[in-house]
TIRO-736809 format. One record per atom (N, C-alpha, C): atom name; x, z, y. Coordinates in steps of 0.001 Angstrom, whole numbers, plus 524288, in hexadecimal, padded with zeros to 5 digits. Layout:
   a     xx     zz     yy
  CA      X      Z      Y
...
This chain:
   a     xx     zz     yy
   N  8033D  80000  7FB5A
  CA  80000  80000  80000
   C  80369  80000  804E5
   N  8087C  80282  80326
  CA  80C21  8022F  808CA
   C  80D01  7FD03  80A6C
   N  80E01  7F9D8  8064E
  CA  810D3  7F4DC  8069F
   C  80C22  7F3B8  80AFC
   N  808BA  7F1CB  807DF
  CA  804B7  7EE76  809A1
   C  801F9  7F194  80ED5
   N  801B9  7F740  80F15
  CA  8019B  7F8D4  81453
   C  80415  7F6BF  81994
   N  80CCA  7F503  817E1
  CA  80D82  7F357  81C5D
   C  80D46  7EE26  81B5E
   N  80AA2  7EA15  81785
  CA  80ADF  7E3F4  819A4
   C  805DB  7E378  81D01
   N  80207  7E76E  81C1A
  CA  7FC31  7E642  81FC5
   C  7FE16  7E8C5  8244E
   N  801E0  7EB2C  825F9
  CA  801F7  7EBDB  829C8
   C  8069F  7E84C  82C8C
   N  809AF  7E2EA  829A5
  CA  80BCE  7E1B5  82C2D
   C  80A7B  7DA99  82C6D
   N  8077B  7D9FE  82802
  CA  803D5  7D57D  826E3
   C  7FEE2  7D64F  8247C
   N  7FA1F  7D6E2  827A8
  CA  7F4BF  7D839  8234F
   C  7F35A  7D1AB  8208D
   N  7F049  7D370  81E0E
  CA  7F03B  7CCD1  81B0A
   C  7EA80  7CFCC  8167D
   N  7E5F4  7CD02  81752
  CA  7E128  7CEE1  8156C
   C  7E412  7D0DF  80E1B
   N  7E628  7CDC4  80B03
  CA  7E778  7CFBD  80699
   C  7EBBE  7D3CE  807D1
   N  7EF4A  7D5B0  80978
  CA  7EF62  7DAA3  80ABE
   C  7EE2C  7DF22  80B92
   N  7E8AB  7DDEF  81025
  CA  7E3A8  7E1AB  811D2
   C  7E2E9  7E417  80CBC
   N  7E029  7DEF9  807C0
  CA  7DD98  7DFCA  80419
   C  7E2F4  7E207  800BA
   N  7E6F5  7E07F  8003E
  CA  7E89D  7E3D1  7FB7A
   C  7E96A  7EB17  7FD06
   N  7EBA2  7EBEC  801F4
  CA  7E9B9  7F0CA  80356
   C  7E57B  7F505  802E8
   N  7E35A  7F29F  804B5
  CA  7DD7E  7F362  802CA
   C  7DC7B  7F4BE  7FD67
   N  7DF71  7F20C  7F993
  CA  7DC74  7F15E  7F381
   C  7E1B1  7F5D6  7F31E
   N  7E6E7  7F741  7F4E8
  CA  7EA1B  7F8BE  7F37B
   C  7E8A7  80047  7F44F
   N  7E46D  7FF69  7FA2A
  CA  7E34F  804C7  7FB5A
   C  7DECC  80656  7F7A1
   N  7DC1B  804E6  7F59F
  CA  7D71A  804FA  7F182
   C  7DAF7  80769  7EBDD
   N  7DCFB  803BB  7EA2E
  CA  7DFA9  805FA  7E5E5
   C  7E1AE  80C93  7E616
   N  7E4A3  80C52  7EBA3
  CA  7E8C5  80F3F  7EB27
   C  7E345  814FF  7EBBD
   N  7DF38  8141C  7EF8D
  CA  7DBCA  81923  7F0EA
   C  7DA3A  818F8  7E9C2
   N  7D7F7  815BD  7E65A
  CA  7D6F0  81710  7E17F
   C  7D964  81A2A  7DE8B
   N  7DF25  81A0D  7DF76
  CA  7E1A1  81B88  7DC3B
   C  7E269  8211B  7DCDF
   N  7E236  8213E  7E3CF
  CA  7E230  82806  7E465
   C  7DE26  82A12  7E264
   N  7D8D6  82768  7E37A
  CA  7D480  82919  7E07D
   C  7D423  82B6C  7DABB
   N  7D821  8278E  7D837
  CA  7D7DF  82AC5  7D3A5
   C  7DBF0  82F2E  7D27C
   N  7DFF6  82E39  7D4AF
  CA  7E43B  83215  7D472
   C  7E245  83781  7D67B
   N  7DDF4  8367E  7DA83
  CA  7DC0C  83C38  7DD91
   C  7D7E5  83EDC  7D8A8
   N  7D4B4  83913  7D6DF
  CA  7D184  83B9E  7D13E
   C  7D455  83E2D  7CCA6
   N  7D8F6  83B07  7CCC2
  CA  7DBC2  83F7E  7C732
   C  7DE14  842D1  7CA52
   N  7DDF3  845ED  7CDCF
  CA  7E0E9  8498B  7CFCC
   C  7DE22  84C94  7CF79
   N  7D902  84BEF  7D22D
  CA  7D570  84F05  7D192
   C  7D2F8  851E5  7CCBC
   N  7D1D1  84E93  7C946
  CA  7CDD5  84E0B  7C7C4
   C  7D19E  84E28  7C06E
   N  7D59E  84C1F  7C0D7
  CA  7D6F8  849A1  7BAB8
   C  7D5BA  844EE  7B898
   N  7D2E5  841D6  7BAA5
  CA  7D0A2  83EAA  7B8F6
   C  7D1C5  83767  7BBEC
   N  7D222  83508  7BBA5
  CA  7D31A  82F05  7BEBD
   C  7CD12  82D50  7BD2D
   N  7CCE0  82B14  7C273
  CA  7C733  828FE  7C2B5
   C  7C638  822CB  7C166
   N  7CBDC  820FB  7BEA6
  CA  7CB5A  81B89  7BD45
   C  7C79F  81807  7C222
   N  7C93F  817A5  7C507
  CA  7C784  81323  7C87A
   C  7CB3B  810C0  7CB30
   N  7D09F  81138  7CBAE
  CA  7D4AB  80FA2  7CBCC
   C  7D673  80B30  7C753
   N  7D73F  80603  7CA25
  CA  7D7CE  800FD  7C745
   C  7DB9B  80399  7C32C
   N  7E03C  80691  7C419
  CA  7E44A  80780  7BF50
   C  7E154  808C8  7BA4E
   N  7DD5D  80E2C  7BD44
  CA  7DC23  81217  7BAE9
   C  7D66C  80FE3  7B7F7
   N  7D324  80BF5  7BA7F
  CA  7CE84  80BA5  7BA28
   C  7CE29  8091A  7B2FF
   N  7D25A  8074C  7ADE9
  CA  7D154  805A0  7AB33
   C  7D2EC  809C4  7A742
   N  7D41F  80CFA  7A923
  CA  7D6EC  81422  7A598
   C  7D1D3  8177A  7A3E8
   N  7CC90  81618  7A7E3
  CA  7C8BB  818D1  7A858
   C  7C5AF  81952  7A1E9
   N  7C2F7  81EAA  7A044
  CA  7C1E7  81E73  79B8F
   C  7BD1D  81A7F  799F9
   N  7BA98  81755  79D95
  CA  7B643  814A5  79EC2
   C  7B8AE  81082  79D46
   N  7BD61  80E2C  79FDE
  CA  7C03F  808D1  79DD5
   C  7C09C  80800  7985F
   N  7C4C0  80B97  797EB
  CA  7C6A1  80D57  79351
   C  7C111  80CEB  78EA3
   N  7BD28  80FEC  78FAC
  CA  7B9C8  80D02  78D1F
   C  7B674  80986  78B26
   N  7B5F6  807E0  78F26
  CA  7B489  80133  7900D
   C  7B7B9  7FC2C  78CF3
   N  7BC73  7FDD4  78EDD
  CA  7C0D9  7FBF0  78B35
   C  7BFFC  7FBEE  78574
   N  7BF37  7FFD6  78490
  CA  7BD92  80269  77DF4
   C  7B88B  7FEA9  77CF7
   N  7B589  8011B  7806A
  CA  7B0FD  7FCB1  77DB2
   C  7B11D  7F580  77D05
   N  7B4B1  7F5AC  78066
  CA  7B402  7EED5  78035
   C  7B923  7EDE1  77B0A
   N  7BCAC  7F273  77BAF
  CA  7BF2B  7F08F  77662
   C  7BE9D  7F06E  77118
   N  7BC0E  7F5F0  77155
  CA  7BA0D  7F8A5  76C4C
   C  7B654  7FC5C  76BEC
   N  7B20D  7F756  76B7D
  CA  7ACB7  7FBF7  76B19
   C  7AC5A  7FF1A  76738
   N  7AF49  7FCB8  7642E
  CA  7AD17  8037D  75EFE
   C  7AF76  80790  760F3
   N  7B50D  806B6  7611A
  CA  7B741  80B50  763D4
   C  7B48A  80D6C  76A13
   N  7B3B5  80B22  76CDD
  CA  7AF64  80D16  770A8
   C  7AD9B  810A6  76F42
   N  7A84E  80E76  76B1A
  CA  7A429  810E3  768D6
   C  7A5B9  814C2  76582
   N  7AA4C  81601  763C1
  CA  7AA3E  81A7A  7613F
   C  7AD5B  81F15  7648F
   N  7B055  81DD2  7689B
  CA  7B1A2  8224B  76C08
   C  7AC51  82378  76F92
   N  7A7CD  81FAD  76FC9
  CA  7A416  821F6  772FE
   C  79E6E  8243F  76F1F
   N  79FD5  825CF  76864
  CA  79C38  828D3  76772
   C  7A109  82EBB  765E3
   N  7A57A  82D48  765B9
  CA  7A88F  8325D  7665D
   C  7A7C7  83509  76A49
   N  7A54E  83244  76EFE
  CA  7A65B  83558  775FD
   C  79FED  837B8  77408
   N  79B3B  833F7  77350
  CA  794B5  835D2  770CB
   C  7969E  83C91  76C98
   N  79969  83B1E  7691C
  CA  79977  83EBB  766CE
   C  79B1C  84368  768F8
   N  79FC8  84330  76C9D
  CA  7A099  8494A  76E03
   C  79EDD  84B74  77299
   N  799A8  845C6  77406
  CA  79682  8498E  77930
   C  79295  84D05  77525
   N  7908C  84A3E  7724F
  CA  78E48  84D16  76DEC
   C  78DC5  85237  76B55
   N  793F6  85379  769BC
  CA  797FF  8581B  7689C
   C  79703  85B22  76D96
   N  79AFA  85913  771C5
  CA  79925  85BFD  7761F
   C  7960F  85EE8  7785C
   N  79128  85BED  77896
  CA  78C3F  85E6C  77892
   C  7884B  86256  7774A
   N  78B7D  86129  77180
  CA  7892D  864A2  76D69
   C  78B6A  86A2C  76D8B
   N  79021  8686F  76EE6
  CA  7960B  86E38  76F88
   C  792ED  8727D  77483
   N  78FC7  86F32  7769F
  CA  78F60  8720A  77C59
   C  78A74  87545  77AFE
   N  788AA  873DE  776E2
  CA  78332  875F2  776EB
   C  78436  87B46  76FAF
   N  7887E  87A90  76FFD
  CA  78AE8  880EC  76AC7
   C  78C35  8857E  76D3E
   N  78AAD  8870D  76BAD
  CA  78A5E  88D19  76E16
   C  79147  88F77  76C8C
   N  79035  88C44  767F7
  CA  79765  88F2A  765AB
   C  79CB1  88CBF  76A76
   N  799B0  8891D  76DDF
  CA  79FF6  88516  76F26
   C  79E80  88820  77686
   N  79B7D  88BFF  77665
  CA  79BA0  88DDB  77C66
   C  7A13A  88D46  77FAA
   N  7A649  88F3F  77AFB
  CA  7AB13  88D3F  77FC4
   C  7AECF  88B69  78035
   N  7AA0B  885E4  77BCD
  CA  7AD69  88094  77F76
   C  7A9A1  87DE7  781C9
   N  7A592  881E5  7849F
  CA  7A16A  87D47  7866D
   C  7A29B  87AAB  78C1C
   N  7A5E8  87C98  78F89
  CA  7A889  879E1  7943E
   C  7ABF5  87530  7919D
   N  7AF2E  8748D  78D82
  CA  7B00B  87000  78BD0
   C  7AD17  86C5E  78933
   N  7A95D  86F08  78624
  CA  7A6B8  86BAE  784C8
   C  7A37E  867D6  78945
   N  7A32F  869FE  78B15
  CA  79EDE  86782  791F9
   C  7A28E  86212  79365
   N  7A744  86497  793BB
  CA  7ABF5  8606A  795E4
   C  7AB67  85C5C  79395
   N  7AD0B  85C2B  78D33
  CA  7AD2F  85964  78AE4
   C  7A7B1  85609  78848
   N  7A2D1  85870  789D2
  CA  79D5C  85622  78998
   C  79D90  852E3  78FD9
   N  7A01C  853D6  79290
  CA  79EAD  85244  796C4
   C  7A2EB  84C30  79657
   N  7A663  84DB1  7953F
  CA  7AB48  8491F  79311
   C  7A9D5  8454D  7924B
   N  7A654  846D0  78C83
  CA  7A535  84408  788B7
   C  7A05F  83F15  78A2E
   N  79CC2  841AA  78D6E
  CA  79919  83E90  790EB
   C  79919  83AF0  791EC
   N  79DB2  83CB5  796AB
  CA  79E7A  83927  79AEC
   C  7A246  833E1  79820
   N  7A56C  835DC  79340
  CA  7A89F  83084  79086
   C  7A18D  82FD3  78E35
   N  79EE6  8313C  78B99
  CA  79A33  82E65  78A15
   C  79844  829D8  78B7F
   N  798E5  82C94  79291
  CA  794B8  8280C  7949E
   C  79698  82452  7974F
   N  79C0A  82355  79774
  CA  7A08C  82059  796C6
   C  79F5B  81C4E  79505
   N  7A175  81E83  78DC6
  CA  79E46  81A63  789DB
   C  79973  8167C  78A10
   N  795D8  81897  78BED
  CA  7904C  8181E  78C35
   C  79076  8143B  7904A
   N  79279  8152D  79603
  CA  79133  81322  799BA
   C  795DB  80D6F  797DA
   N  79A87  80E0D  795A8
  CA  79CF2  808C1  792EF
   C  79822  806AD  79064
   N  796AE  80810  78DA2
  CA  792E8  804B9  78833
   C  78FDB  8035D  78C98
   N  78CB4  8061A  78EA4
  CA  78792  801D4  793BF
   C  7898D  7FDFF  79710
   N  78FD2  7FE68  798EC
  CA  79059  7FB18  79CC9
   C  791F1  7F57F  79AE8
   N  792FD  7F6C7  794DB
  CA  79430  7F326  79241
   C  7908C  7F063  78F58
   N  78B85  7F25E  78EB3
  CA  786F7  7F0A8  78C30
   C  78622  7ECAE  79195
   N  785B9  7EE88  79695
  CA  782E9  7EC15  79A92
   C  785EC  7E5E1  79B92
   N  78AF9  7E7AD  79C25
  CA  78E3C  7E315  79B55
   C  78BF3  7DDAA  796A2
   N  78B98  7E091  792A8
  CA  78947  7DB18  78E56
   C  7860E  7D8CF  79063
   N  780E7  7DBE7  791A5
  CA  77C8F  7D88E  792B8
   C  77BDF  7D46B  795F8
C-alpha cells in the first residue's frame, strides 16, 4: 500500500485509484479477521485466503466429492445430537451437564451446516 500510496501521489491513473482501493479492502478484511481470532478464537473465514478453510467449504467440497462420505459424517454429527440430548436429560450425568450443552450446542450448529449444504444443493439441481 506504501508503494502504491506514493505513485498516486506522484501519478494518479484510474487503475491505480482502483488497485488501492481493492488493496485497502483486503488489507481492512484481514484485520477483521485477525481482530476476530484475537478476540474471539475463532477466524470468520471471509477473508479470500481464509474464505476456502471455512468448515462450510470444506464441506461442500465433501459433498461434491464424496457423497457417501458426506452422508456418513452427517448421520455421525445426527447421532451425537441425539446422545447429547439424551445426556442432558440423566439425572446420573448432572456434572457434565455444562459440557454436555456445549457440545449439544456444537453438534447443532455442524447439523445445520449439513442440512443447509444438502438444500442449497438440492435448489441448485432444479
Amino acid at each position: 500500500m506504501k508503494v502504491l500510496d506514493s505513485e498516486l501521489d506522484k501519478n494518479p491513473t484510474p487503475v491505480k485509484v482502483r488497485d488501492m482501493a481493492e488493496t485497502r479492502i483486503r488489507n481492512l478484511s484481514c484485520f477483521r479477521e485477525l481482530q476476530s481470532f484475537n478476540d474471539t478464537g475463532i477466524f470468520k473465514y471471509e477473508h479470500p485466503l481464509l474464505a476456502h478453510h471455512s468448515e462450510r467449504s470444506v464441506l461442500a467440497r465433501l459433498f461434491q466429492s464424496s457423497p457417501s462420505e458426506f452422508l456418513r459424517q452427517y448421520k455421525a454429527v445426527a447421532n451425537n445430537v441425539k446422545r447429547y440430548a439424551g445426556y442432558i436429560k440423566k439425572e446420573t450425568r448432572k456434572e457434565f451437564r455444562t459440557s454436555d450443552l456445549a457440545l449439544l450446542k456444537q453438534y447443532r450448529e455442524k447439523e445445520t451446516l449439513f442440512i443447509d449444504i444438502i438444500q442449497s444443493n438440492n435448489e441448485r439441481s432444479r
